[in-house]
Structure formats: C-alpha cells, structure tokens
Residue frames as a rotation matrix with the C-alpha (Angstrom) as fourth column:
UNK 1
0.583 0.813 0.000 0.00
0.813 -0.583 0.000 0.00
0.000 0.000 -1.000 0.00
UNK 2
-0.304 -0.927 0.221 1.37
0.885 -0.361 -0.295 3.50
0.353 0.106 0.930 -0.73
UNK 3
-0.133 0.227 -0.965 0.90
0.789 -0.565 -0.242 6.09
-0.600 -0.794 -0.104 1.76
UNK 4
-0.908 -0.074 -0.412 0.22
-0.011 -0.980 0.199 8.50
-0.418 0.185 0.889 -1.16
UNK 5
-0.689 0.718 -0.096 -3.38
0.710 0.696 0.107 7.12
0.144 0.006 -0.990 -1.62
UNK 6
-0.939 0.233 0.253 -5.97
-0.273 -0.952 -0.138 9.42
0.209 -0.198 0.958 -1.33
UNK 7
-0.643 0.766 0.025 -9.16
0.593 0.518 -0.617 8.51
-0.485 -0.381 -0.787 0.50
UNK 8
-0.765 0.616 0.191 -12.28
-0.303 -0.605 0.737 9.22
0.569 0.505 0.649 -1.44
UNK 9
-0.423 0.875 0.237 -16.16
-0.726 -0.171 -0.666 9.39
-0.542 -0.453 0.707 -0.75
UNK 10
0.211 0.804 0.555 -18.93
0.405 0.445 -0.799 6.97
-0.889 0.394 -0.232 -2.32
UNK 11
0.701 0.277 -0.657 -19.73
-0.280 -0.741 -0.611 9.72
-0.656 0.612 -0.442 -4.56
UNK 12
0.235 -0.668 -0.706 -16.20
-0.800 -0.545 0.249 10.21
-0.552 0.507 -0.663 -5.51
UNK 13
-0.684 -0.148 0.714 -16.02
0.090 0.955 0.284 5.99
-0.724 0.259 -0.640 -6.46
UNK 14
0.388 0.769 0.508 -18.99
0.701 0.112 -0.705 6.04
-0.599 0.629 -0.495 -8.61
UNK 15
0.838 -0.015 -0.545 -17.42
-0.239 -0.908 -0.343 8.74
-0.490 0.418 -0.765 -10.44
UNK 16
-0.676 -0.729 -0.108 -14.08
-0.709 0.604 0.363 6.59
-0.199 0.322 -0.926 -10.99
UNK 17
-0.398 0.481 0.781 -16.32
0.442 0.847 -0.296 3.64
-0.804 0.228 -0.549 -11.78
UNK 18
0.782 0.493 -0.382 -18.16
-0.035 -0.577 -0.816 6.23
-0.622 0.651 -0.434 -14.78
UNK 19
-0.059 -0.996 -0.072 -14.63
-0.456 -0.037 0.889 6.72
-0.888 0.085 -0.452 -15.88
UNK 20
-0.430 -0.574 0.697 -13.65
-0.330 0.819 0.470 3.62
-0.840 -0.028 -0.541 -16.44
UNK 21
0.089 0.930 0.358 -16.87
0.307 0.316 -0.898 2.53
-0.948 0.189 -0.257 -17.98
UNK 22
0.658 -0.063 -0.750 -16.44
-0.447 -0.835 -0.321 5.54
-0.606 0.547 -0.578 -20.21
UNK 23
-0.137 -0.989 -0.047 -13.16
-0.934 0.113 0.338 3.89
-0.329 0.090 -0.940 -21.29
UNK 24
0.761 0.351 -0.546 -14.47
-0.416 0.909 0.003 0.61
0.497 0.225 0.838 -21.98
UNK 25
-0.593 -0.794 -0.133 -12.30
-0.390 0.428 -0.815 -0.34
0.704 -0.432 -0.564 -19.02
UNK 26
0.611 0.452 -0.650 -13.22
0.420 0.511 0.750 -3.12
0.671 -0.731 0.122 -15.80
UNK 27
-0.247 -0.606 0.756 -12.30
-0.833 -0.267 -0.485 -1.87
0.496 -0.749 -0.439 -12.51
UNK 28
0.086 0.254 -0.963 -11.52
0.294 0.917 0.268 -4.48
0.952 -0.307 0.004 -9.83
UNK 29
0.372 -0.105 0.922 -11.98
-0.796 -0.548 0.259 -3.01
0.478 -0.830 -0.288 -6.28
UNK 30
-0.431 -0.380 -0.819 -9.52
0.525 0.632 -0.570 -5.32
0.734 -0.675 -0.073 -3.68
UNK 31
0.588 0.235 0.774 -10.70
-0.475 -0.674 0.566 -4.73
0.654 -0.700 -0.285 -0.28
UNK 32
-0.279 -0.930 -0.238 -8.10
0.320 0.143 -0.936 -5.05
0.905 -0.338 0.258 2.49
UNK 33
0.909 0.415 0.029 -8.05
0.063 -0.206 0.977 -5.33
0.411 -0.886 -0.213 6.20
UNK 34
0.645 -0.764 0.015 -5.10
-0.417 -0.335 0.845 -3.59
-0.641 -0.551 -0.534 8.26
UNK 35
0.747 -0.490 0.450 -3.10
0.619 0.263 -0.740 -3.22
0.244 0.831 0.500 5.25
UNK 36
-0.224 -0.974 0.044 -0.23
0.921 -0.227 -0.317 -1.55
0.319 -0.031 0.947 5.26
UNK 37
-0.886 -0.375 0.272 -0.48
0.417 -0.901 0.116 2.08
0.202 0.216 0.955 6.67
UNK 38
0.239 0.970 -0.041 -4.52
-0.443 0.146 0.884 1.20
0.864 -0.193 0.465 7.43
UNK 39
-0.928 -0.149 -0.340 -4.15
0.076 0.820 -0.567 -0.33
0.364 -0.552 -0.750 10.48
UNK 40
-0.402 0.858 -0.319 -7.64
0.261 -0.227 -0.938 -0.83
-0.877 -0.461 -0.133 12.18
UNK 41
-0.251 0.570 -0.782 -9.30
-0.644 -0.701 -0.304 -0.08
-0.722 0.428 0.544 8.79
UNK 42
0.125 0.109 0.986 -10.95
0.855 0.492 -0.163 -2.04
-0.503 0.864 -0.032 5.92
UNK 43
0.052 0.014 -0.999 -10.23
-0.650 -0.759 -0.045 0.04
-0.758 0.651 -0.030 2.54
UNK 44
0.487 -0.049 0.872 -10.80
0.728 0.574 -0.374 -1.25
-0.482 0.817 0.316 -1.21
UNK 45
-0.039 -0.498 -0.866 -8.62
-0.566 -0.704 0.430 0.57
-0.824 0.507 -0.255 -3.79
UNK 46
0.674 0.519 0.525 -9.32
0.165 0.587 -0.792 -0.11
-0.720 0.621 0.310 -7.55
UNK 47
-0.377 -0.924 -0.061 -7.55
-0.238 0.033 0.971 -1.46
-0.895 0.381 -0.232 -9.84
UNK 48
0.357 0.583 -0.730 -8.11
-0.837 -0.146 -0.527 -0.61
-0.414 0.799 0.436 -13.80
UNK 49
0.626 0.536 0.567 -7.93
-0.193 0.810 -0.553 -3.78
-0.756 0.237 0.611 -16.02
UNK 50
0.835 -0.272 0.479 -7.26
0.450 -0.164 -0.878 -2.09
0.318 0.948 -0.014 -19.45
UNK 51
0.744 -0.587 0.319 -4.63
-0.484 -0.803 -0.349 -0.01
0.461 0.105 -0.881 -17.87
UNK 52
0.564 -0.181 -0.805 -3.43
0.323 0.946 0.013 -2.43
0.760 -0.267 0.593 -15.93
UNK 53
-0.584 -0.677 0.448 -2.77
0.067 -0.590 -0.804 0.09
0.809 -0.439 0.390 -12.82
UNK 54
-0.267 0.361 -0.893 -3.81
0.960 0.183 -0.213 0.22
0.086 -0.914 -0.396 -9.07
UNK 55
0.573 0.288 0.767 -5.89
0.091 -0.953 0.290 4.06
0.815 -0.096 -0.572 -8.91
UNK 56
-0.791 -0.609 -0.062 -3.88
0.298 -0.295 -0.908 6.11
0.534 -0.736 0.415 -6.16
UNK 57
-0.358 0.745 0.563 -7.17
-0.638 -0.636 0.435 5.88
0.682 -0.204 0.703 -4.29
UNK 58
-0.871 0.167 -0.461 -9.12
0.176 0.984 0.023 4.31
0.458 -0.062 -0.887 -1.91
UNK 59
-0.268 0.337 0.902 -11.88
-0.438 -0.877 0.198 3.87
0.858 -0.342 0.383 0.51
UNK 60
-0.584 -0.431 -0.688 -12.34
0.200 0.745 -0.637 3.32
0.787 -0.510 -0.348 4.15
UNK 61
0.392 0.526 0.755 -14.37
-0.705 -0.355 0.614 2.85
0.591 -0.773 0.231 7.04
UNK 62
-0.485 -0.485 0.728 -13.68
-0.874 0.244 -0.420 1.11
0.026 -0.840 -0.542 10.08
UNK 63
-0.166 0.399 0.902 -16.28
-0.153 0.893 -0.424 -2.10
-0.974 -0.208 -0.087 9.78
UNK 64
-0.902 0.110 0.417 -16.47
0.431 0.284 0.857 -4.06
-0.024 0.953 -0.303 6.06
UNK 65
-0.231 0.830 0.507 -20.03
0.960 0.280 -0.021 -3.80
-0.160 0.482 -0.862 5.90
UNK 66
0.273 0.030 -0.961 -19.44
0.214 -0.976 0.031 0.04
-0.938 -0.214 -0.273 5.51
UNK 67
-0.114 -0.918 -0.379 -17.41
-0.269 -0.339 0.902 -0.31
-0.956 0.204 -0.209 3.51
UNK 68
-0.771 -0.083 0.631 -19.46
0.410 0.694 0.592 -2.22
-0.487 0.715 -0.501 1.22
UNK 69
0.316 0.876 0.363 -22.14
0.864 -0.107 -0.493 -0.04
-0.393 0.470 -0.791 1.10
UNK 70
0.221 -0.448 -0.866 -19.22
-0.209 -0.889 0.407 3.01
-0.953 0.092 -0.290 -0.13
UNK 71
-0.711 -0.212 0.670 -18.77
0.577 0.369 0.729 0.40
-0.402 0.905 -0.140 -3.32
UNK 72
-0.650 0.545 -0.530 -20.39
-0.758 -0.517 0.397 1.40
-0.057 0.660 0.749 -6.30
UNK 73
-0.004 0.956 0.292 -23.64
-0.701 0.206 -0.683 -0.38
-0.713 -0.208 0.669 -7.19
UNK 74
0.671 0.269 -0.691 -24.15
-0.730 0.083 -0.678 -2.91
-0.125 0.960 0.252 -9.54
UNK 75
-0.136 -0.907 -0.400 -20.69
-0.845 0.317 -0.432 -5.16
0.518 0.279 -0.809 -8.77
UNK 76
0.821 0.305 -0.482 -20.37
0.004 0.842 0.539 -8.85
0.571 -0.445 0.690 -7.55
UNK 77
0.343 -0.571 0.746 -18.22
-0.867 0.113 0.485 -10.34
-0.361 -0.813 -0.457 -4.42
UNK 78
0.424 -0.543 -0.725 -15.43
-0.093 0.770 -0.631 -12.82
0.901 0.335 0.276 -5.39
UNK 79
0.964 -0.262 0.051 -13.92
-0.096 -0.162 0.982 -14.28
-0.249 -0.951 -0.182 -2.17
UNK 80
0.406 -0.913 -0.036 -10.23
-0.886 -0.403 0.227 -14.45
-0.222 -0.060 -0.973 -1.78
UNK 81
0.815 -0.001 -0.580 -7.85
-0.375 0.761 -0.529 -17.15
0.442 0.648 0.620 -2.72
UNK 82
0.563 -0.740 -0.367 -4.82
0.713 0.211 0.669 -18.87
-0.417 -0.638 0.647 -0.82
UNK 83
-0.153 -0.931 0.331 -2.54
0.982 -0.180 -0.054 -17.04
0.110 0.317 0.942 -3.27
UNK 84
0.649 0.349 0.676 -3.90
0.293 -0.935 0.201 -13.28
0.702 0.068 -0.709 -2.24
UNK 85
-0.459 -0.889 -0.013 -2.04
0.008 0.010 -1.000 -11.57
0.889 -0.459 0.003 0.28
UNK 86
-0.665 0.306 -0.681 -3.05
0.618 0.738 -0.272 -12.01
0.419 -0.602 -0.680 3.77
UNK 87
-0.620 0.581 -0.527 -4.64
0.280 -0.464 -0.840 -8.70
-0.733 -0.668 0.125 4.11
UNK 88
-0.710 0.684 -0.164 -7.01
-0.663 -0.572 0.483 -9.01
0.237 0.452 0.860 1.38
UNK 89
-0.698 0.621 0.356 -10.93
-0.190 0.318 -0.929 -10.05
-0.690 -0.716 -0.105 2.27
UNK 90
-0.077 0.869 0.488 -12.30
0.357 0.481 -0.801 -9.70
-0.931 0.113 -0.347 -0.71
UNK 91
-0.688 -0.598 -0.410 -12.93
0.247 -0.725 0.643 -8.61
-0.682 0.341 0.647 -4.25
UNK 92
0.037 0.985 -0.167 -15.49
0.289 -0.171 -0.942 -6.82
-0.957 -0.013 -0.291 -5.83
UNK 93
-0.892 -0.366 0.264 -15.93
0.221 0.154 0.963 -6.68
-0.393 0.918 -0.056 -9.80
C-alpha cells in the first residue's frame, strides 16, 4: 500500500467507476483489512484492467459492511484465494 493514496467518498467511487466505464475499461476493487499504513481499517482501492494500474485511491471505514455499502452499485463479491495476500478479504468486480 502506498501512503500517497488518497481517501475518497462513495460519490467520488462512482465517479471513478463512470470513468472507467467511459473507457471501456473493468475496474476491480480489492478490499483489504489492516493493510499496510490502514491499520484498524478495511479500505478497497481499484484497480483498472485495461490499464493495468492500481488508482492512487481508496476507501475506508472502520467495519467491512461500511465499507461495502461506499462500493459502487451494480458489482459482484469474489472471495479471496490462498494465493492473495493475507490482508485481502475480498474482491469486488
């Protein structure tokens, strides 16, 4: 995780999710518990497909199920796999 991230709002996700769209591009949101620099926090931080680049963004609250309702609408839950790293929980597509 890189401490130059920039926490956004709902709002401001759905707006990076338009983007993308816009682009004919898939975002994949990772969400992450006490990741690096997050300790005590769940954040998801998308990551563009076509570009093949993690957004310097994320977002966070303090309990997942917040955190799920800051996703954009409209996306499904993949759970995690052995080969993720241990602080991801989930991913959302």
């Amino acid at each position: 995780m890189e401490v130059t991230s920039i926490r956004i709002s709902a709002l401001q996700a759905l707006t990076v999710k338009h983007f993308a769209r816009e682009s004919e591009d898939i975002l994949i949101w990772t969400v992450f518990e006490n990741a690096p620099h997050y300790p005590g926090e769940f954040i998801a931080r998308p990551f563009s497909v076509l570009r093949n680049v993690t957004y310097r963004c994320h977002l966070s609250a303090p309990k997942l199920e917040a955190l799920r309702e800051m996703l954009p609408a409209g996306m499904e839950r993949l759970d995690r796999v052995s080969t993720d790293a241990p602080a991801v929980v989930e991913i959302w597509v």
